[in-house]
C-alpha positions in Angstrom: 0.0 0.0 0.0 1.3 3.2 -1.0 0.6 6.3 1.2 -2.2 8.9 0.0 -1.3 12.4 -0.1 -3.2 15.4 0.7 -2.2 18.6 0.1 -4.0 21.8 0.8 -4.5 24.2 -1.9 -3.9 27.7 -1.2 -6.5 30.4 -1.1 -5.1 31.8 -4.7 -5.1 27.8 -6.3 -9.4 27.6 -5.0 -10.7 30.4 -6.2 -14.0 29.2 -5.8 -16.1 26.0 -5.6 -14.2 23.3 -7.6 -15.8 19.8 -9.0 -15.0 17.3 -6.4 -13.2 14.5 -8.4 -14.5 11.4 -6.4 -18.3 12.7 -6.0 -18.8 15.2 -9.3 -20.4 18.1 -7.1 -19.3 21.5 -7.4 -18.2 21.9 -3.8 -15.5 24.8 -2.0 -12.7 22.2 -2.4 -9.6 23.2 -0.5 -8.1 19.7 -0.6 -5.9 17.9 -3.3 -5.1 14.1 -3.2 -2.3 12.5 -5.3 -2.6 9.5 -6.5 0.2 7.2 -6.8 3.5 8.6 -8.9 1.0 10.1 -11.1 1.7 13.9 -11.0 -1.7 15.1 -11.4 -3.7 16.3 -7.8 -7.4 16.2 -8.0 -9.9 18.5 -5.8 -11.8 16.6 -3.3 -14.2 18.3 -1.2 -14.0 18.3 3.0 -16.9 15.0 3.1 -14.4 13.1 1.0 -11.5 13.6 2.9 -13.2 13.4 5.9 -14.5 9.7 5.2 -10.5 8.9 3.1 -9.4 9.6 6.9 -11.2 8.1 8.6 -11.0 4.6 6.4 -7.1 5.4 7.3 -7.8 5.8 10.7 -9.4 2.4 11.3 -6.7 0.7 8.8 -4.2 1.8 11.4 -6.2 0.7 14.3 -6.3 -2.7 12.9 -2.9 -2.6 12.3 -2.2 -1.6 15.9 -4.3 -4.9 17.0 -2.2 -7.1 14.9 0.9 -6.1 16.1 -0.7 -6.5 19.8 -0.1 -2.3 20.8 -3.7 -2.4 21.3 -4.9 -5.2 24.2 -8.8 -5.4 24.7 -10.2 -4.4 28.1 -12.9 -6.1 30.0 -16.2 -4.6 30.3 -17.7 -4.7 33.5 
């Protein structure tokens, strides 16, 4: 797996609402993502990268109970 990266676009790059390039809406997109070597960045709006985080997020957590850093706790 290769790292996403984000990279936020500066106040002269926006400009105004963009087309988010994962859901097609004209939305104030101050966020780029990378994919892969390609060179290209494409806008995505705050929802997408909200929810591409978050899928990260939990990816890592899983990870982290794998490799035993997380142990479970009992519930009383």
């Amino acid at each position: 797996l290769q790292p996403i990266r984000f990279v936020k676009a500066s106040a002269v790059e926006c400009g105004g609402p963009k087309k988010c390039a994962l859901t097609g809406q004209s939305k104030s997109c101050k966020h780029r993502i990378k994919l892969g070597d390609s060179s290209n960045y494409y806008y995505i709006s705050p929802f997408c990268r909200y929810r591409i985080t978050s899928v990260c997020n939990f990816f890592t957590y899983i990870r982290y109970i794998q490799q035993g850093l997380v142990k479970q706790q009992d519930v009383l």
